[in-house]
N, C-alpha and C positions, 0 to 999 in steps of 0.2 A: 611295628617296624616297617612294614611294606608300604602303611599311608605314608610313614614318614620317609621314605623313598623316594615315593612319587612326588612328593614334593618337594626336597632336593632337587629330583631329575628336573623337575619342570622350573625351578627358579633357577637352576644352569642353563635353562634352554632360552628363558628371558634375558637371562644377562650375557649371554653369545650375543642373540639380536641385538642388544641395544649396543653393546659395542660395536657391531656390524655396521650399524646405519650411516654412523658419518662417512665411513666409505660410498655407499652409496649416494649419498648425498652427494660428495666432494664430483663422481663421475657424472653427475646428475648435470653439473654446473661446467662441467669444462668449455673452453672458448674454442666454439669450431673456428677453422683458419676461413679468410675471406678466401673466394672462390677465383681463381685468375679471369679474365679477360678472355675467352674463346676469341679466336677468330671468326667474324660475323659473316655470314655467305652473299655474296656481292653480284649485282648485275651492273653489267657496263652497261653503259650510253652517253656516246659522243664523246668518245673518248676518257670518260672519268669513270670509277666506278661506286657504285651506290650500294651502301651495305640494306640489309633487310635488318627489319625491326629495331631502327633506329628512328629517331624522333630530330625535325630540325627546324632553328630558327631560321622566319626569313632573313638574318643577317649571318649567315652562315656557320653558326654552332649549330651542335648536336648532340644529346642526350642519348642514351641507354637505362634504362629502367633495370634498377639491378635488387631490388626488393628492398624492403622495409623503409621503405620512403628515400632509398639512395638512387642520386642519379648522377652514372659518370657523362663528363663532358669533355668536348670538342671541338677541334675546327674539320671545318667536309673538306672535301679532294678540293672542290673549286676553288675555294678559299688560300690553301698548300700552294695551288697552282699558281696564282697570281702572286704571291709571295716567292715561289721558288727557294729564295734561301735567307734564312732567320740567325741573325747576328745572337739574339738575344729575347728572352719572355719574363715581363712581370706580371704578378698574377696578383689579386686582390687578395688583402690579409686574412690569415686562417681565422677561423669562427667569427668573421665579421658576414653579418646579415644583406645577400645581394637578392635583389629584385628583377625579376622576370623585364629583360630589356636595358637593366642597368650594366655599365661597363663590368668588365670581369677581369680582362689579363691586357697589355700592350705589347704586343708585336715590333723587335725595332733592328734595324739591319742599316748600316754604313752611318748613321745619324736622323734617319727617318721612321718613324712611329706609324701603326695604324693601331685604331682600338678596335676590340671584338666584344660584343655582347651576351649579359646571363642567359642560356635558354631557358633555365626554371629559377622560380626564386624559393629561398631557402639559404641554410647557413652554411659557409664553406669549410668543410670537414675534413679535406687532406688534396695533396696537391699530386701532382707525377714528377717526383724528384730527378726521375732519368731524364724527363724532358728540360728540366731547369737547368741541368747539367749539358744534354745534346738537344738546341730547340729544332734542329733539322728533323728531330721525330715526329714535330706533327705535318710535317712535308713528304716526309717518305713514308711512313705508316699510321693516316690518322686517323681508321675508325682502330688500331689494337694498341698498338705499344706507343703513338702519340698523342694518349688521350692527355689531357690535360689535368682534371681534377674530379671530384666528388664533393656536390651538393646533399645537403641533409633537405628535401622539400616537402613540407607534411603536406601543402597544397597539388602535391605531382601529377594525379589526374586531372583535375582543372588545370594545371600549367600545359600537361599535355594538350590541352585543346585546341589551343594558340599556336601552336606548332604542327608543321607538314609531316606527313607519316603516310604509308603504304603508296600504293600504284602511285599518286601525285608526285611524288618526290620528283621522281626518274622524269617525268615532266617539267617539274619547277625545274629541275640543273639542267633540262636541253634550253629549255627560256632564259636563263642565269647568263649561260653562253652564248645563244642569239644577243640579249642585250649589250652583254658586254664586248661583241664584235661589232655591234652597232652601233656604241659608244668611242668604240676607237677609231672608226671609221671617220666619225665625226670630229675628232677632239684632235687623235696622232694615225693618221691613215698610217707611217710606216712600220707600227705595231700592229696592224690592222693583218686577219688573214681571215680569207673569202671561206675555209672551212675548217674544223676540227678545234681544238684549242689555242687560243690566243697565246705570245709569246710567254713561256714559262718566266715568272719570276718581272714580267713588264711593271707590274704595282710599286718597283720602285725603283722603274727607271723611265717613267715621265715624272714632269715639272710637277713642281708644289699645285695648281692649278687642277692640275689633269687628278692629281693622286686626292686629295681633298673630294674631288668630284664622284670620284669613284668608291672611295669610302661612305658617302651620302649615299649611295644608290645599291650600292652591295651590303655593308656592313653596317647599314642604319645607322654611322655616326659624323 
């Protein structure tokens, strides 16, 4: 009677386990929530400010490397600033495949358009619905709340390479604004000022001429 006990006891103590497991299983698998957007710690120069450990095209996006090959994107201060105020954003179709350089979203305010380019390439995985709803968010907050979208990029270190990051940065954007006071000087002296930032929102209030010009030489397009 006692062997026959112990093995009773011990084929209840299996069949606990094995009904246990898919519990554990099921907790094994649960979907952690994505991680919000911190606010990123920022150094001024020349008036704009420049977040850390952000990555940017020389046509004025900008990446954050948010793991597992996600990377959100952006437009930088400088970019905000010449815009000033955003009527309207289209953004390139969801899971379609964009290329390091290729157009991404169009910017367009009173009837005039600028494009802005990929900084990484990879597949477009979800967009910032608050921004397609108020596009003044990538004006007023665009390294947090007016990010733009999330690229899937399995190439993201190599993409990184091609893009400006650490101490350079805060350099490129004092040169970004040398040029483009030197550009106005040239083209519309009375948008022109001798220091600090150019007229907010002037990108689209010179001529077809001037605005074209300047998209060539800032926004690579």
């Amino acid at each position: 009677m006692s062997i026959l006990f112990v093995l009773l006891t011990f084929l209840l103590i299996l069949t606990v386990m094995y009904f246990r497991r898919p519990e554990e299983s099921s907790d094994a698998l649960q979907v952690v929530p994505s991680k919000t957007l911190a606010a990123p710690i920022m150094l001024q120069t020349a008036g704009l400010e420049v977040p850390q450990g952000y990555c940017f095209h020389p046509g004025h996006t900008w990446i954050r490397d948010e793991g597992h090959q996600d990377a959100r994107v952006g437009i930088d201060a400088f970019a905000g600033n010449l815009f000033g105020k955003i009527d309207a954003i289209e953004m390139a179709t969801l899971n379609r495949w964009v290329r390091q350089g290729q157009k991404l979203c169009t910017v367009k305010r009173e009837g005039h358009s600028a494009d802005l380019l990929s900084p990484v390439e990879g597949v477009l995985v979800s967009v910032n619905h608050e921004v397609l709803k108020n596009p003044n968010l990538i004006v007023e907050d665009p390294y947090k709340d007016g990010w733009l979208c999330v690229i899937k990029a399995p190439e993201l270190a190599i993409n990184a390479k091609n893009l400006l990051q650490g101490p350079i940065v805060a350099a490129w954007m004092q040169n970004s604004i040398t040029r483009l006071r030197g550009t106005l000087q040239q083209l519309t002296p009375a948008l022109a000022q001798d220091g600090g930032l150019p007229v907010k929102g002037m990108f689209f209030q010179v001529d077809v001429g001037v605005r074209k010009q300047l998209a060539k030489e800032f926004f690579l397009t």
